[in-house]
N, C-alpha and C positions, 0 to 999 in steps of 0.2 A: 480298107474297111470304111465304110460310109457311115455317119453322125447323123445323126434325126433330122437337121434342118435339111439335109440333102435328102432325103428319101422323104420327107416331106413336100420339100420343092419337085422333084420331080413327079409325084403324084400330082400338085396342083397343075403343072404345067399339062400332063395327060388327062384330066377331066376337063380341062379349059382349052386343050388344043381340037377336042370334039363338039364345043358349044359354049354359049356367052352361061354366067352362071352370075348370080349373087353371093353376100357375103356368107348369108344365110344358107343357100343352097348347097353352097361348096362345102360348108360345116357341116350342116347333115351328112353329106354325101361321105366326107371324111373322118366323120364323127370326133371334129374338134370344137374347141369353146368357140363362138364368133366372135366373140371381141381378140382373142389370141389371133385369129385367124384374118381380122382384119387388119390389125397391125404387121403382119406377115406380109400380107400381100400387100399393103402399102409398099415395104419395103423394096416388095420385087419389082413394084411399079417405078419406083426411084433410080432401082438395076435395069432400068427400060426391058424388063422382061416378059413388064405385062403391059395392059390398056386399060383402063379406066371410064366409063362412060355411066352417066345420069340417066338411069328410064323410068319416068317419073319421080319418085323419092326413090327405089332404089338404086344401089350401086352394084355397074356389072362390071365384072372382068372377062380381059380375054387374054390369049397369049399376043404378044406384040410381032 
């Protein structure tokens, strides 16, 4: 049986394995709060699961 943060992680990892996305985007997309959702992906960035990149002021992610 899979927990939230896992079926949550693997959704991010399948909208970001198709295209770069913001923090905001991916929140839309997943209709989470962005700031929860930013601290999430920090995290997975920390598990080198993601990438991290500056495009202008925002921040995108990818899968790594």
């Amino acid at each position: 049986m899979e927990d939230g943060s896992d079926t949550l992680e693997n959704k991010i990892i399948e909208e970001l394995s198709d295209e770069l996305m913001s923090v905001s985007q991916l929140a839309d997309r997943l209709d989470e709060r962005r700031d929860f959702l930013a601290g999430y992906l920090e995290c997975l960035r920390d598990q080198n699961k993601l990438e991290k990149m500056e495009v202008g002021k925002a921040h995108v992610f990818t899968v790594d």
